[in-house]
N, C-alpha and C positions, 0 to 999 in steps of 0.2 A: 165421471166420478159418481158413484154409487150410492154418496149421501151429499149429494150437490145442495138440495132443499134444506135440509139442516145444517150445509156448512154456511147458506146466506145469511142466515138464523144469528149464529154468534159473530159473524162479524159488521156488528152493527150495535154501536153504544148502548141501547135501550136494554137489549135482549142481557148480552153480558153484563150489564151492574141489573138486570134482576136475579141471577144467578147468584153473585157480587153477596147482594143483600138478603136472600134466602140462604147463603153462606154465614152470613152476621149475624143471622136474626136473634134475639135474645127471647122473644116469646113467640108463638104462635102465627103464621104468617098465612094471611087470606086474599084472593088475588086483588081487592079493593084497598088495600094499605099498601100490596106491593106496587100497585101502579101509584098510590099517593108519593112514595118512596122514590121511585123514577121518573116522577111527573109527567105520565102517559095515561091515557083514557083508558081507560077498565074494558071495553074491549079491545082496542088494542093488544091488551095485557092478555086475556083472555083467548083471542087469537096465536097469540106465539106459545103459552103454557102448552095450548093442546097441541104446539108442534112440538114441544120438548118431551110433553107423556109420549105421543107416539115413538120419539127417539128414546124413552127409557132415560131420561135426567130428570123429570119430576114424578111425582105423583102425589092424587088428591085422596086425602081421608073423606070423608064424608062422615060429620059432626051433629046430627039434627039439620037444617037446611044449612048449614055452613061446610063449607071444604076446606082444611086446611090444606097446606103447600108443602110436601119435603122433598127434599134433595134424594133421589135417590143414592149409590155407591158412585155411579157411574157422572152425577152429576155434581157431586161433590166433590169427587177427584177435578174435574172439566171447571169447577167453581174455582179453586183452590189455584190452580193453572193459571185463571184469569186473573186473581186477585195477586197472585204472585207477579204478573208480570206489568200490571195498575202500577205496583207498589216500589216495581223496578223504573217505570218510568220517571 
């Protein structure tokens, strides 16, 4: 499988409900509230973000020394997917 390292990625609680919540987010979302959010440690959080950029599902603005977090298309479709099927169970 050709994206083996990113499919271990979403199939694991933490990863998909930060997607989940970067899906919901009503304001501005920074990797330190997303890990407050999924109650994982900030690297942790920071560790799986940079495997998401590299797949093309996040990316970070860069704010003054802040980065915000957005969904890219690809990840928002991939969000949307998960949250749908959360909501099916």
């Amino acid at each position: 499988m050709k994206n083996k390292k990113i499919f271990s990625v979403f199939f694991r609680e933490k990863p998909a409900m930060m997607l989940v919540n970067l899906l919901n987010a009503n304001s501005e979302m920074y990797a330190s509230t997303l890990a407050k959010s999924v109650d994982c440690t900030y690297s942790h959080i920071v560790k799986i973000l940079q495997e998401m950029q590299k797949a093309g599902i996040v990316s970070f603005q860069k704010q003054g020394r802040l980065k915000i977090l957005t969904l890219t298309p690809k990840g928002r479709d991939l969000a949307k997917q998960i949250d749908n099927a959360v909501n099916m169970l």
